[in-house]
Structure formats: C-alpha cells, structure tokens
N, C-alpha and C positions, 0 to 999 in steps of 0.2 A: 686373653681373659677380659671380659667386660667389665668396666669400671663402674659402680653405681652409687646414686646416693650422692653423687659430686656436684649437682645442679648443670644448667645450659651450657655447653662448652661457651656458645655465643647466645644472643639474644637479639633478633632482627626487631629495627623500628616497623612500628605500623606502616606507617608511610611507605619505607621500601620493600616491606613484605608485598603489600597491595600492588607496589611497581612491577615485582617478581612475578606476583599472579599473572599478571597482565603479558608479562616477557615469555613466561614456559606455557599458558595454556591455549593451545593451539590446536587441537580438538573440535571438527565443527562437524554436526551432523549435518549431512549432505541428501541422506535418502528421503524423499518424497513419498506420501498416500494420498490417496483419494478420498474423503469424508465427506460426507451428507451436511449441507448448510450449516445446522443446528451442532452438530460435532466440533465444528471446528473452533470453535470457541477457546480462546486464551492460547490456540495454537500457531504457530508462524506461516504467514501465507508465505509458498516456494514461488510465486511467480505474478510477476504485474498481472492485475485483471484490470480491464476495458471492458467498458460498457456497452454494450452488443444492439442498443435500442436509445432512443431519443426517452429521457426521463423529466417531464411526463409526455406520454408519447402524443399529445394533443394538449392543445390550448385549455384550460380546463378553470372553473371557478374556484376561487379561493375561500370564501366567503357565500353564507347564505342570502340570497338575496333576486336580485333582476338582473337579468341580461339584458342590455341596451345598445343603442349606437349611441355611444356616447357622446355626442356632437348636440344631439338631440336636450342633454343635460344641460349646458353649458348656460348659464344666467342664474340657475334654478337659486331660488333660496325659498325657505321658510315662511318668507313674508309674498314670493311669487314664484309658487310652485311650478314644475312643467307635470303637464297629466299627458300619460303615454295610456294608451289602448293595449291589454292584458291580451295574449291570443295564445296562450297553454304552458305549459309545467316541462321541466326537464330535469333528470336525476342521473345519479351516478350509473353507471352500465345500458345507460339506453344508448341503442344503434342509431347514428347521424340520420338514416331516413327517415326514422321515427317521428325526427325534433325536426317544428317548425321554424322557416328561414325567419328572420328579424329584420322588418325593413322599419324607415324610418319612422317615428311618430308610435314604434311599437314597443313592446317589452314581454319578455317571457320569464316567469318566475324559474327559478336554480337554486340545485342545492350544491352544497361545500362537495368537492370533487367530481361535479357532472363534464360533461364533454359544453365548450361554449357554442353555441348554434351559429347555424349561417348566420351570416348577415351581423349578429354582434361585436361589437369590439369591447366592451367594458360589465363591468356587475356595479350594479349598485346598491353597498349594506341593505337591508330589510330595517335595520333599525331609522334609516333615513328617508323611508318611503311614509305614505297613508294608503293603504287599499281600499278603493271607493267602487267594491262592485268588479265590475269589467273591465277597469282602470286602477292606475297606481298615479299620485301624485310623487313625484322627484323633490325632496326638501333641499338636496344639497348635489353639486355638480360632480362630475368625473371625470377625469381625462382618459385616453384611450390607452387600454391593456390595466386600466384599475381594477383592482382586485382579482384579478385573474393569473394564474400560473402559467406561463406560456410555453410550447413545445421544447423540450431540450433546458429549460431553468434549470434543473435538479441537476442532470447529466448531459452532458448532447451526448451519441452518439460516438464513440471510439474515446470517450474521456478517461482518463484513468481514473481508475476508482480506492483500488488498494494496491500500494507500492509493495514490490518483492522485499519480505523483511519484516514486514509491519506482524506485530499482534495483533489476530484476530479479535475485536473486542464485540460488545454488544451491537455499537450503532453499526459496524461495519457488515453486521448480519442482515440487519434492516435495510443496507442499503446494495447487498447483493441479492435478499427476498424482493426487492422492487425490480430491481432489474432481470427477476426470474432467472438466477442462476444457482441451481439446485445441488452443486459439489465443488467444494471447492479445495486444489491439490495444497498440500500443505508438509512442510516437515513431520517426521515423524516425531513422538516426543523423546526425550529425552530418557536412559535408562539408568537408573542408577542404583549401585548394589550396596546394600548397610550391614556390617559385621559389629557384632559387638566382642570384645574379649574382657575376659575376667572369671577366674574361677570360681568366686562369690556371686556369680550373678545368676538368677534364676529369669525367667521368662513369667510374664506376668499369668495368675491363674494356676501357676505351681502350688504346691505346699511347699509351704516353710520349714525349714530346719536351722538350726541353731546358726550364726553366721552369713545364712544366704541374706541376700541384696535383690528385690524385684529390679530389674531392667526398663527403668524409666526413660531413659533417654534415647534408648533406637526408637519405642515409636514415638515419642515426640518427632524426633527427625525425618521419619516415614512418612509422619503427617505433614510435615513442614515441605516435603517435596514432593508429595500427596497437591497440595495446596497451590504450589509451582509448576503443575501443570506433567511431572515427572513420573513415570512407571518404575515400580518399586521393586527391588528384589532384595526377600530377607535372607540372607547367608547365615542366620542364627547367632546364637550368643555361644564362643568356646571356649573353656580352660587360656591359664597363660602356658601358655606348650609351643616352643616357637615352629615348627616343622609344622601343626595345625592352624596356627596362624597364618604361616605362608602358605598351605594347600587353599584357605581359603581368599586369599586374597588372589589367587590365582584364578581361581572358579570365578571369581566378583569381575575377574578383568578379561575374561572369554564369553562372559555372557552378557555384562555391562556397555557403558560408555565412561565411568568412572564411576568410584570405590570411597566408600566413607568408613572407615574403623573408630569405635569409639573405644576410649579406653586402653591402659596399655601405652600410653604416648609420651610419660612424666618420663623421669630419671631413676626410679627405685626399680629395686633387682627384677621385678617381675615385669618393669615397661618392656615390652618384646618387639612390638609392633614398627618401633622404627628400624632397630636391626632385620626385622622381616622383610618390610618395603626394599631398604638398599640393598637386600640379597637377591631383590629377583629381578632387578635391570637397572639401565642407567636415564637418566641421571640420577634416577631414587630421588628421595628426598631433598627439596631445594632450601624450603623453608623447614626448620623444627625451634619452635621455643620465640614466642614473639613480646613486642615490648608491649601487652596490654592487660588491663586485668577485669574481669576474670578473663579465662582461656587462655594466659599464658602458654601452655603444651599445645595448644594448634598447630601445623605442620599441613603442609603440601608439597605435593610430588609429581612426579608421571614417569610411569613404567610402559614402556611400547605404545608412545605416544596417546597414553591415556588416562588424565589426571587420578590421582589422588588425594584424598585427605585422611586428616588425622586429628581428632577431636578429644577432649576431655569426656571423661565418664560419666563426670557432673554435670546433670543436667541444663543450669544456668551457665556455664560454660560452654558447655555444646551449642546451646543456643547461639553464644553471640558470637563462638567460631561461625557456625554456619551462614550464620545474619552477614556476618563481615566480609566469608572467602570463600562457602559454596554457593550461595545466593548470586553472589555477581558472576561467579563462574557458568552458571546455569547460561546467563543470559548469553555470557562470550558464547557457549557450546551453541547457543541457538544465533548466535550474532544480530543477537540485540542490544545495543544501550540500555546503559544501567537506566533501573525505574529513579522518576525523583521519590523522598519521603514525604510523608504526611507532618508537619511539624506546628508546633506551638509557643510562643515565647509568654514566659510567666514569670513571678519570681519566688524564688529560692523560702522556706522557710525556718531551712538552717542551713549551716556553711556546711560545704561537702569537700572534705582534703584530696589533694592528689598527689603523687609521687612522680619526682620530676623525671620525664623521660619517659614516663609509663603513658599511653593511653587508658582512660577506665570509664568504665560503659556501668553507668548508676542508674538502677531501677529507682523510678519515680510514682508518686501518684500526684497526678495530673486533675486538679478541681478547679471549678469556676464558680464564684461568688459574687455578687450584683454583677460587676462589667468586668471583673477582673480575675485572670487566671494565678494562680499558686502552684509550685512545684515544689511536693513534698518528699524528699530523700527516704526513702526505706532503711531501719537500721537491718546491716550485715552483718552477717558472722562467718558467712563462704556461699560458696561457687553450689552448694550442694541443697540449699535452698529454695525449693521449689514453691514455697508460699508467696516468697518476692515474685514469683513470677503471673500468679494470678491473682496477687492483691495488687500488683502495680500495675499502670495502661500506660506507663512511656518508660523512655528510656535516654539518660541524659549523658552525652559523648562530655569528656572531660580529655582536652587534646595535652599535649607531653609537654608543653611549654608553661601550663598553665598551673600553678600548687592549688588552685583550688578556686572555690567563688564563695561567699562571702551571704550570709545571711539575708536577704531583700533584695539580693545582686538577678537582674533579668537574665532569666538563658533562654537558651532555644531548646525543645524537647523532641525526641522524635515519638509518635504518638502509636501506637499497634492495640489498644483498646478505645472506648468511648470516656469521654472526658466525664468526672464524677460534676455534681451539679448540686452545692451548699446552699442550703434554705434557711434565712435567719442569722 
C-alpha cells in the first residue's frame, strides 16, 4: 500500500542533486546528418573542418584607395607630397590580366576587396591622397603590405576552422560561406518526449467545464526546447491512472532520447508518476524531492540508459526545474559545456528571506535609473503564478547558506528579458 500525504522521505541539496545529474546522465547522441550551410545553425558540428583553400585566396586591398610600391611613398608628407602617375582602376572580381602591372613612380586606383596588381606592395587610404588629373599626390607614407590583406590572413589553407563539438553559431556560418563550403555534417538534434498527467487538465483551446485546468506548462516547456534547438514530441496530457501513465512513458522512451512528465511528481495520493518511472527499470528514479524552492518535486532518472525527468505542474516551477536540470542536461546529451549566463549586479529594493538549506530562485524586475541598476523582488504567493513570469526579466538565485539579503544589499541577477529603463 502506497503511503501519501507524508512529504519527501529525503530531500537532496541543490548542489548534490546537480553532481547526480552529472554522475547518471550519460546519454550522448552519437548520429550524424548532412545539412545545408544555412541549417545548421545552433546545431553541433560532428567533425573538425579545415579549410580547403587559402582565405583570401590572393593578396587583396583592405581599404579604398591606391595601389602603390610603397617604397615610392616613403618621405611623403603633406608639406612634400610624392606625385605618382595614375595608369588605371582595378575592382573587386577583375581577372589579374585585366589589371595593369605597377612599376615604380606609379599608382593605380582600388577598391576595398580588389585583387593587388602586379607590381604593388602597398594601398594607400584615398583619404590621404590629392587627385591632380592623371596623378595623385601621396600626403602620408606606407610601409610595405599596408593596408592590404594578404593570401592566407583569414585562413591558410588546411587551418582548422571549427573544432568537433563546437555550436554552430552565426559567424561560424560566415566563415564556412567564405570558404565555399556548402554542408556541413552535424549531430542530429536532440528528441525529446513531453507528457503531461492530471485529470483536471484540459489542452488549450478545449471548452471549459467546471473544474478543468488549461495545460499551461507543457507548452511553455515545448517552447523552451523548441528554443534549445530540440525536436519535440507531444505524448498528450492523461488522467492520474498509473498503468496509462506508464504505457506512456514507454512510448516517450521508444521514440525519444529522454522524457519530461509534468505533473503527478508531489507526494498526494494521485502523484503516480514516480511509482510509474521506478516500475519500468532500473535505476528509475535517482533524484526525487530537492532542496530548492519553487520546484521542490523535481526529480530525475534513467530508464534503459535514457534520461528522465520529472517536473511540477506549475508553471514557475516547471520553468526553473527545467532552467536548472534539463537545460544543462541538453548540453551533456550534445556534449557541450554548460552556456555562461547573461547577468547584472544591482541593488535589492527590499530584503528578500530565505530558508536555511533551501536554494530559492526569486523572480525580479531588473530597472536601470541614471547610472544605476535596482533589483526589484516580485511579491509571491506560489509556484502557480504565471504573471511573475512575464512581469519579471531576471531572476535572483538566493544559495542555502545565505537567510537572505537585506534592503540596498548588491546582488548579481541572472537576466532572460530586457532590462526596464526609469525616466525621471
């Protein structure tokens, strides 16, 4: 007979929960695809790339201006200019036969990116010339390979470009489009399956009857791994029925790479969901019940070597389960380093208590007034609160050691919106 209603047998600290995480999930996607440049964005390059070609693959101008022997320059000043004899133009994509050779006493106008002509070693800015006709006066000198980008600067040849591991980001696209390399193999992403339980909960867009609850928290969470670069699969919202509990958490872990249940996770006669997990392998459940608030009932697991989790119903709780133990779990599954945060230090403009032992993760708003920032605590009343989540833009960790901080006291904040901005 199942006991309920008794509270956590135990209650794991943050700290060794987080160590735990790190100990059982061991989970890495290993299968590789092919994608198009432009795809591969936020997704894990599976393999060193080298640079196939010298970047830029010629000597090339950096700056608008003259192509010179710069030798030619050398005394120049303002007060005794050097005048070079003008003998034609040269631009981005013209073919070397095209462009006149540059011998001494000469100069050929260039633009930003053209190929450097025979015969020059240097450019000389446009803003430090005079054009006189069929000549340019030199105002100021240049040494040789000024202003010029020289073969191989960017990349030489066979350089590594992006390390195996690395997240694909923006410039790393820009810097495989230079290099003309048009697919690049990549892990696949990450899949992950979202159950919600609760017999009161309806799906959003339902009709209402007396008692139902809309299902605000799976998709927040869908988005939230939406967001993380993850392929989603909804397992629906079911009854507390534990035999349909566990058929689906079975389906989540044949067609997944790991399982998020919300809901179902506390201690009252209808929590199912962790007698479901440790029914259907071992070790089941490692973590249930942790020392932080909200999200207390957070919980992790792995069934046939394939994580789980276990989340509050409530919304702000869900969040900052996820924020704290599927988030970095993402990254292990892709074997990436945790991201750093975006963070702020301000001060307090009221004391905010904490419970010794507890971790608690306080929704803030985060304002900036002449030069100075303020962190304003949100009053709470629970985990269920979903206005604290989009009236606040930070969010202020209060660690287990600490009873609290104190009215004017600076903290550090971690920041997930745009900082408000006081006028007056």
């Amino acid at each position: 007979m199942r006991k309920r209603m008794e509270g956590f047998p135990t209650l794991v600290s943050f700290k060794e929960s987080r160590r735990k995480l790190a100990e059982v999930i061991k989970y890495r996607i290993l299968e590789t695809v092919e994608v198009a440049l432009e795809d591969a964005l936020n997704m894990v390059c599976a393999e060193d790339i080298f640079a196939p070609i010298d970047l830029p693959e010629f000597d090339r101008s950096a700056v608008d201006g003259y192509a010179v022997v710069a030798e030619d320059t050398f005394g120049s000043s303002p007060n005794n200019p050097v005048e070079l004899k003008l003998i034609g133009k040269v631009h981005a994509g013209m073919k070397p036969s095209d462009m006149p050779k540059v011998n001494r006493g000469e100069a050929v106008e260039i633009y930003t990116g053209a190929r450097l002509p025979e015969g020059a070693n240097a450019v000389v800015m446009v803003e430090h010339t005079n054009k006189l006709g069929d000549s340019i006066e030199v105002l100021y000198p240049v040494s040789p390979y000024q202003n010029v980008s020289k073969k191989g600067e960017d990349y030489k040849k066979g350089e590594l470009v992006i390390k195996k591991g690395t997240m694909i980001r923006p410039w790393h696209i820009a810097a495989l489009a230079a290099l003309n390399i048009p697919k690049v193999k990549v892990l696949r992403k990450p899949r992950f399956a979202v159950l919600s339980t609760g017999s009161e909960l309806v799906e959003v867009g339902s009709e209402l009857k007396e008692g139902n609850v809309v299902n605000s928290s799976k998709p927040m969470l869908k988005s939230l791994l939406k967001e993380l670069g993850c392929e989603v699969l909804d397992l629906g919202t079911i009854p507390d029925d534990l035999e349909k509990i566990k058929e689906s958490i079975k389906e989540g872990l044949r067609v997944a790479d790991a399982v998020i249940i919300t809901g179902g996770t506390s201690v009252g006669e209808l929590d199912l969901v962790p007698e479901a997990i440790n029914s259907l392998g071992k070790p089941g459940l490692v973590v249930h019940g942790i020392m932080m608030r909200p999200a207390k009932p957070t919980g992790f697991g792995v069934i046939d070597n394939k994580p789980v989790f276990i989340l509050s119903g409530l919304p702000v709780a869900a969040l900052v389960g996820f924020q704290n133990f599927i988030k970095p779990s993402i990254q292990m599954i892709l074997g990436l380093p945790e991201e750093p945060k975006i963070t702020v230090r301000g001060r307090l403009t009221r004391r905010v208590a904490n419970l010794h032992g507890v971790r608690s993760f306080v929704r803030v708003r985060v304002m900036r007034k002449d030069d100075a920032y303020y962190i304003e605590p949100l009053m709470l009343t629970g985990s269920g609160l979903i206005s604290t989540l989009t009236k606040a833009n930070g969010m202020l960790t209060i660690p287990e050691d600490v009873e609290g901080y104190d009215e004017g006291e600076e903290v550090e904040v971690e920041l997930f919106q745009p900082i408000e901005t006081i006028i007056g």
